[in-house]
N, C-alpha and C positions, 0 to 999 in steps of 0.2 A: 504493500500500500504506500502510497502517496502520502503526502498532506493534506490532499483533499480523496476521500473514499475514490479508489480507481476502478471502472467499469466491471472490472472480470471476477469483482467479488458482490457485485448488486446482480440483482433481478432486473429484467426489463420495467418493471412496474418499479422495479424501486429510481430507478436511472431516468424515468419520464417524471416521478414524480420530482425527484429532485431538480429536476430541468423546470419545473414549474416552480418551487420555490424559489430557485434563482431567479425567472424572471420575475414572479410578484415582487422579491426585496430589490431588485436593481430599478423597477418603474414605479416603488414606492405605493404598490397595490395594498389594500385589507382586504381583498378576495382573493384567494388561491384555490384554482383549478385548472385541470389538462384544458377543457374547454375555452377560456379566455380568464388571464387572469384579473382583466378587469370587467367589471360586473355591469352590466346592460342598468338601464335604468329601472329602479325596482317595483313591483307590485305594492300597495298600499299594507298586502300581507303578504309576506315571499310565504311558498307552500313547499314541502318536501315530502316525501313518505316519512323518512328518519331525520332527527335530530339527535346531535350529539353534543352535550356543553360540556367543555372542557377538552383537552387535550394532552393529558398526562399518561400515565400507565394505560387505564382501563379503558380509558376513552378512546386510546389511542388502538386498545385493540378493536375497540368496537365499531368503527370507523371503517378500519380495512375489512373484516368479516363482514361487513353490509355494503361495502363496495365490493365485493368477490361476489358477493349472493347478488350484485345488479340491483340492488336497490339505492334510487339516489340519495344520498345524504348529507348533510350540514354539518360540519362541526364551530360551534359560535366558542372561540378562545378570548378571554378577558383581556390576554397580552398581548407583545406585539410577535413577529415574525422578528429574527434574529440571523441575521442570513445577508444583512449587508455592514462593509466595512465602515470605520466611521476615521476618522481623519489621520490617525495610527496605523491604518492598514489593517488594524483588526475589529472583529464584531465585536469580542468582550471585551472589558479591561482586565488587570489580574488583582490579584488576592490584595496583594503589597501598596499598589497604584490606583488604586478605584476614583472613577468619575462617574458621571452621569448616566452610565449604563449599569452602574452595581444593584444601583437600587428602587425601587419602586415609589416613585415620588416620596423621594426625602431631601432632607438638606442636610444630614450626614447618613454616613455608612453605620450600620446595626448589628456587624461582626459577632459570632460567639465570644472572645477575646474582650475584655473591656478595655483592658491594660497588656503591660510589661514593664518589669521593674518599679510599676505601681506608677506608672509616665503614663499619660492620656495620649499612646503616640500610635496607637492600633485603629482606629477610627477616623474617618478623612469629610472634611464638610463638602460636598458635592449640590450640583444644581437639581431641581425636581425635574424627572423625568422618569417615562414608564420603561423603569430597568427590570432586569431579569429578576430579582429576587426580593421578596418581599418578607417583613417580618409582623406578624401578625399581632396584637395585643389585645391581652384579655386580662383579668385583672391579677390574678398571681400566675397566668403562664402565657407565652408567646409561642409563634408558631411559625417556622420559617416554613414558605411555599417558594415553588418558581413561575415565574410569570412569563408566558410567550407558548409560542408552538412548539411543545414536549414539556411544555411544566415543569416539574423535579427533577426529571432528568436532563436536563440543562444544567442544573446547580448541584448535584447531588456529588456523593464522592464515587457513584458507580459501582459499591459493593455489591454484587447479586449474589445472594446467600438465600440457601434454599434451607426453610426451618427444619428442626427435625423431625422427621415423621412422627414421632408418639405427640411432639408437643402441639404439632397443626391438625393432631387427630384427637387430641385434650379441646383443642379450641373453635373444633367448626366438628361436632361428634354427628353430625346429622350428614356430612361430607362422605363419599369414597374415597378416604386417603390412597388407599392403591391404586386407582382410576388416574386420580391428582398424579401421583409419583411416578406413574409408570405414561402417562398420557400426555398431559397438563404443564406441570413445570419442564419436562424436557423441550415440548414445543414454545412456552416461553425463551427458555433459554437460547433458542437453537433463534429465535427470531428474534433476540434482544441482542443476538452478537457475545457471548457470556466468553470471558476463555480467561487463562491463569497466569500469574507469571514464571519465567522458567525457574525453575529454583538454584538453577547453576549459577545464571544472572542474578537474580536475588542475591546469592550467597556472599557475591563479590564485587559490585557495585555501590559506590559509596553515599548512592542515594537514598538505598534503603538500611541507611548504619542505625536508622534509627529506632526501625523494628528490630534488627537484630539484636541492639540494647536490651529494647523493652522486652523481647523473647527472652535474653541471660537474664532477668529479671527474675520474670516467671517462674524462670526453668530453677533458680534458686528455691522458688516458692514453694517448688513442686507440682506447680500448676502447668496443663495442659496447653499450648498454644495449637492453631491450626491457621494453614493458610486459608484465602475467601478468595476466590471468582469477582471477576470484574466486568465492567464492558467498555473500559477502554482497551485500546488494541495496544496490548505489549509488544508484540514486534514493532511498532509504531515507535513507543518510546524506548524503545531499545537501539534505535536510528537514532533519539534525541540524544542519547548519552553519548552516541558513537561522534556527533556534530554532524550527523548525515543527513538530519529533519528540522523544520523548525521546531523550538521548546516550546511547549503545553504547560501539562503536566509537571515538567520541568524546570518552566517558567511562573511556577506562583500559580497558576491557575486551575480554581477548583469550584468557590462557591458564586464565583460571578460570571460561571462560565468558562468552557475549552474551546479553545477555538483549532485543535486538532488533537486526532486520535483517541476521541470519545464519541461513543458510536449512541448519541443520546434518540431520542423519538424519532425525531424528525428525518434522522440518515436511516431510518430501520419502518418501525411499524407506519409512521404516516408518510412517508415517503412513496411504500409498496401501498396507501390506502389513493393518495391522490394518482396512484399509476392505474388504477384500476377504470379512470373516468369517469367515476360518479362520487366522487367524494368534493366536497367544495370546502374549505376552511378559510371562516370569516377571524380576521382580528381586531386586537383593542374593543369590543364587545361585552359588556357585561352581561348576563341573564339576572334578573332580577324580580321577576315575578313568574308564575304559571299557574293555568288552571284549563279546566276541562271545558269545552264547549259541549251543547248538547248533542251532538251527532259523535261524542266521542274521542273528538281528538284533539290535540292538545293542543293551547295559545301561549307561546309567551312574548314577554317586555322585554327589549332588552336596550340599551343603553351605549352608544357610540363615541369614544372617548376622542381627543387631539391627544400629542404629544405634552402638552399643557396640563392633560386629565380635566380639562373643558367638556359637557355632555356636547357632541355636535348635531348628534341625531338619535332620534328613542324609532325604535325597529320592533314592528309584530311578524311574529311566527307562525306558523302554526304545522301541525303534524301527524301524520297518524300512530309512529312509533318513535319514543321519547327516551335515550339514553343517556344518565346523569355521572359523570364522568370530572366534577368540579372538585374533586381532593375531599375528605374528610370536613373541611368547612365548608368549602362551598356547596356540596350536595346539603350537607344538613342543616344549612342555614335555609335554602331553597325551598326544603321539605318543610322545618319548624314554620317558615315564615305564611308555607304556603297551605299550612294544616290552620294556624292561630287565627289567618285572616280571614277562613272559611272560602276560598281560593278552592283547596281542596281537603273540604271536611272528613273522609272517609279515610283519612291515613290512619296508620296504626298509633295509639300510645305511647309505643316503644322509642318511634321516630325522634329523633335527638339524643338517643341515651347511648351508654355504652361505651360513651369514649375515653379515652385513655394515652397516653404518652411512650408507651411502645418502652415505658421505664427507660428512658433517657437521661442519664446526669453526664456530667463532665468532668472531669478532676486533671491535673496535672500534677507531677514526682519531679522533685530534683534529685540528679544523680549524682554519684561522685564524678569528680574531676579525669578520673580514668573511665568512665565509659561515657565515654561525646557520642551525641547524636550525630554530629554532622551539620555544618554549615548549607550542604546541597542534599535537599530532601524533596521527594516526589509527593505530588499531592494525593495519589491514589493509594490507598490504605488495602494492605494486601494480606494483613492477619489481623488474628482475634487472639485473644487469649478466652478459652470455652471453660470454664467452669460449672456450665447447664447441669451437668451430671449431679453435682451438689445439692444433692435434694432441701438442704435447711438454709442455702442462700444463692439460691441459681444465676448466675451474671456470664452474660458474653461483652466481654469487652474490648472493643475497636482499636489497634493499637493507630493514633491518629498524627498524623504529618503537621509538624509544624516551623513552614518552609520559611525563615524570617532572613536569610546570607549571610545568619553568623552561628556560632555555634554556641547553644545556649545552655545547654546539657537538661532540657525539661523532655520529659518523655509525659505526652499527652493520651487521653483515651478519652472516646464515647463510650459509656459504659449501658448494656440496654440490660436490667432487672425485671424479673417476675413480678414486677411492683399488682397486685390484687383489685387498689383503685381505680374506679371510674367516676368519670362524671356527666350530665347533662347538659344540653344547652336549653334555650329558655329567649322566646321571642319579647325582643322590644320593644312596643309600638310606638314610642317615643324616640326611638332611634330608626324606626325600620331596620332593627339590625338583630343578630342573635345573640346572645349572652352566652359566656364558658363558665359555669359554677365548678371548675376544679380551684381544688385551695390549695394554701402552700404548705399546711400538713400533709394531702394528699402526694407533693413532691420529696418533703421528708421523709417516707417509705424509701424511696429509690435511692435516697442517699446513705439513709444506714442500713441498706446490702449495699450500696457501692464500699462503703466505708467500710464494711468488714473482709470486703475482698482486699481494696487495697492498704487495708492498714497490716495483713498479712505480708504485703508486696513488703511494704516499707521494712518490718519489722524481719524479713528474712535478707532484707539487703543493707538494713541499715541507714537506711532515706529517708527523709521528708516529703509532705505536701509542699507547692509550691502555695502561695499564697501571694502571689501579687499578678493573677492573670484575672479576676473574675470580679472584683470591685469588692471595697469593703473589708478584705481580707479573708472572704469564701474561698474554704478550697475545694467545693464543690458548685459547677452550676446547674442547679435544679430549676431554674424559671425560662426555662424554651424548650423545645422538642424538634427536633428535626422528621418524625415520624407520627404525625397523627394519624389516629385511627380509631375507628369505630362512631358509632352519631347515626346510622342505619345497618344495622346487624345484622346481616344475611342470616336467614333463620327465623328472626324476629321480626322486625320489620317488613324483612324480604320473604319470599318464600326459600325452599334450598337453592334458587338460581337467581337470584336479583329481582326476581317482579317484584315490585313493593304490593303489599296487601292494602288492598282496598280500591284498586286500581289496577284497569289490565292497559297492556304495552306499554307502561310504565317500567322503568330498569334502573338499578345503581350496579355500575361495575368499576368501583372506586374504594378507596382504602377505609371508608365509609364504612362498609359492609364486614370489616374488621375487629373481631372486638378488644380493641385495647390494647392488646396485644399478640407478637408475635415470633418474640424470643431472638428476630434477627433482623438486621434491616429491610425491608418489606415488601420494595419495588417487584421484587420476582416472583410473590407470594399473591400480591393483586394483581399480576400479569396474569399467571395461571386461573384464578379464580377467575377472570372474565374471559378468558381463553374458553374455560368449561362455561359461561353463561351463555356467551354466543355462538357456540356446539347447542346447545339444547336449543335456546330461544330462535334461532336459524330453521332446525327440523321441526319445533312443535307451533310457533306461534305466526312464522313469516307463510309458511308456506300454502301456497295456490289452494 
């Protein structure tokens, strides 16, 4: 491969779609499709058989399965398209340098990192504009999304870890886990692009010095490490080290976006969905209302932004199959908002509950002076330390990159816990918005099992917490999540395949449908689940 994905590894559908996002981002379109990317003048209600909101994991399966099945369909993404250069020569900025593209109308950057050295020098004040990554607030917890076409995986660090079987058959018991494992996540993976890195290269590159640390750690601890699967392409940045690519990965670039050899949405599942001709993807779009007409099919409101986040234009829908595909907030903000205001009365109870933080905390270790991390560290995290087996304090813990060009000797982790809490959300008519009733007791759980794993790390190495990255002098951060989940609970809400109950052609194939947890970072785990929803919903509900 290239620096930009080379012909002989896409499909035709994938190679025409991508031709079409090129040109919608080089003539500065919000319509992309094979057909014309720019969009005829509109009906008073544009009409499709399917709509798809959102464009993340599930959405983005569901897109291409309904364009292979020939039926035409819409995808309305909030963000924008991400696919032209801006005055740097590149789409995103990186980690280090963040501008106007980091963030989601801010006027500073909203890093995990508050600090270093307890110096406010980690966070950069930037102009407002609709950047890739957004961080969400709610009252004791945040919620980082990605904003644009491919959502999360634009911003994500690209671990695709597939959970363990007993723990995904603990938490979806109404599921055929062997159907899922033997079916379901391999065709995820096989279409997400998943692949590892060598371990020879690992072993001897001094960009990953700093998992090797935090492995001698471990491995002091007694504690188990395991390498994880990624979807950035390692032989790609195996080029970058050699000086044979340009740097990625290798250049600081991770949560504000890669601008090569991360094989995120858009180069994989909605590439092959706009190759197919009947997929259309509208941006800067918000959905913001829906309800059922009487002949059954469905209206919604949606909301046309400028680069300003100016409304330019309010847009009706309408459709006869509705697939909700807006991440964990945004599908159940949708639902809560569209059950309270009697929009659509007949949804479940359940509809808002369930959700959870996938037990997310953060911590950082200073090591001694003999085990450096490494000045040059790759942003792609390519082990865990698994401790799951631990039935009295379960934790997989991210061993996580943190690429600053000097060598600081902190070895960082995401740490995801068995954390038991959930919480609700709750519509507010005074806001038109939805509420998150998780507290920051509820985050305290996650930190004393984090804190029992790594108070073992410390005490078998002799280390400390670092305590000058998080504000305050926390050496745990419990108030964000990178992995929301649950707020429509397949099972509960849903039936076993995403119809939501109370409504037919109605669908969530979004991390929504999760509850709470998932023992591992998650994106491959809602790939598969909506892989198996539009397998079923394709033969029982589409068909003639």
């Amino acid at each position: 491969m290239t620096e930009k994905l080379t012909h002989r590894h896409l499909t035709r559908r994938q190679i025409l779609g991508m031709a079409a996002l090129q040109t919608a981002a080089a003539l500065g379109f919000t319509r992309i499709g094979l057909q014309s990317a720019q969009a005829a003048e509109p009906d008073a209600v544009e009409t499709a058989p399917a709509i798809v909101v959102g464009s993340g994991y599930g959405a983005a399966v569901a897109a291409l399965r309904l364009g292979q099945a020939g039926l035409r369909t819409l995808v309305i993404e909030m963000g924008g398209l991400w696919n032209t250069p801006d005055s740097d020569g590149k789409v995103f900025c990186s980690t280090s340098a963040p501008d106007r593209r980091s963030m989601w109308f801010r006027t500073r950057t909203e890093a995990p990192l508050a600090e270093f050295l307890w110096l406010d020098v980690v966070n950069k004040d930037i102009s407002p504009y609709p950047g890739v990554l957004d961080r969400v607030h709610f009252a004791d917890m945040s919620v980082y999304v990605g904003r644009g076409v491919g959502g999360g995986s634009l911003v994500n660090g690209g671990m695709a870890v597939t959970p363990l079987q007993s723990y995904f058959a603990e938490q979806f018991p109404t599921v055929d886990a062997a159907e899922m494992y033997s079916t379901y996540f391999p065709r995820a993976r096989t279409m997400l692009g998943v692949n590892t890195v060598d371990p020879a290269w690992f072993e001897s590159t001094e960009w990953y010095r700093f998992t090797r640390t935090s492995r001698k750690a471990a491995t002091n601890t007694g504690l188990k490490t395991t390498f994880v699967p990624n979807v950035y392409d390692f032989g790609y940045m195996q080029r970058e080290a050699a000086g044979t690519a340009t740097k990625s990965a290798l250049a600081g670039e991770v949560i504000y976006g890669n601008n090569y050899g991360k094989r995120s949405l858009d180069k994989t599942y909605l590439a092959s969905a706009l190759g197919t001709g009947n997929v259309t993807i509208h941006t800067l779009e918000r959905v913001r209302e829906i309800r059922r007409a009487s002949d059954g099919t469905y209206l919604l409101t949606a909301d046309r932004i400028d680069t300003t986040g100016t409304v330019v234009e309010t847009k009706q829908y309408s459709c006869t199959y509705l697939f909700l595909g807006g991440g964990s907030l945004g599908t159940s903000e949708l639902l809560v908002r569209a059950r309270e205001t009697g929009a659509l009365p007949a949804l479940d109870a359940s509809v808002g509950t369930g959700w959870g933080t996938n037990g997310n905390v953060m911590t950082g270790r200073a090591n001694h002076i003999w085990d450096t991390v490494g000045a040059s560290q790759s942003t792609m995290p390519v082990m865990g330390i698994d401790d799951w087996a631990n039935t009295s304090n379960p934790v997989f813990a991210e061993i996580a990159p943190l690429p600053m060009g000097l060598e600081h000797w902190i070895s960082l982790y995401l740490a995801i816990t068995k954390n038991p809490e959930r919480a609700s959300f709750t519509y507010d008519a005074a806001s038109d918005s939805a509420k998150l009733g998780w507290s920051a007791a509820q985050s305290a759980v996650s930190v004393s099992m984090a804190k029992k794993l790594f108070d073992r790390i410390n005490s078998a190495n002799a280390t400390i917490y670092r305590y000058d990255l998080f504000g305050n002098n926390k050496t745990f951060a419990d108030d964000f999540t990178y992995h929301p989940l649950g707020g429509c609970v397949l099972g509960k809400s849903t039936d076993n395949y995403g119809r939501v109950k109370g409504y037919s052609k109605l669908y969530v194939t979004d991390g929504s449908l999760v509850p709470g947890s998932i023992g591992v970072n998650p994106f491959v785990t809602i790939t598969a689940l909506a892989e198996r929803t539009m397998a079923r919903v394709l033969a029982e509900d589409t068909a003639p």
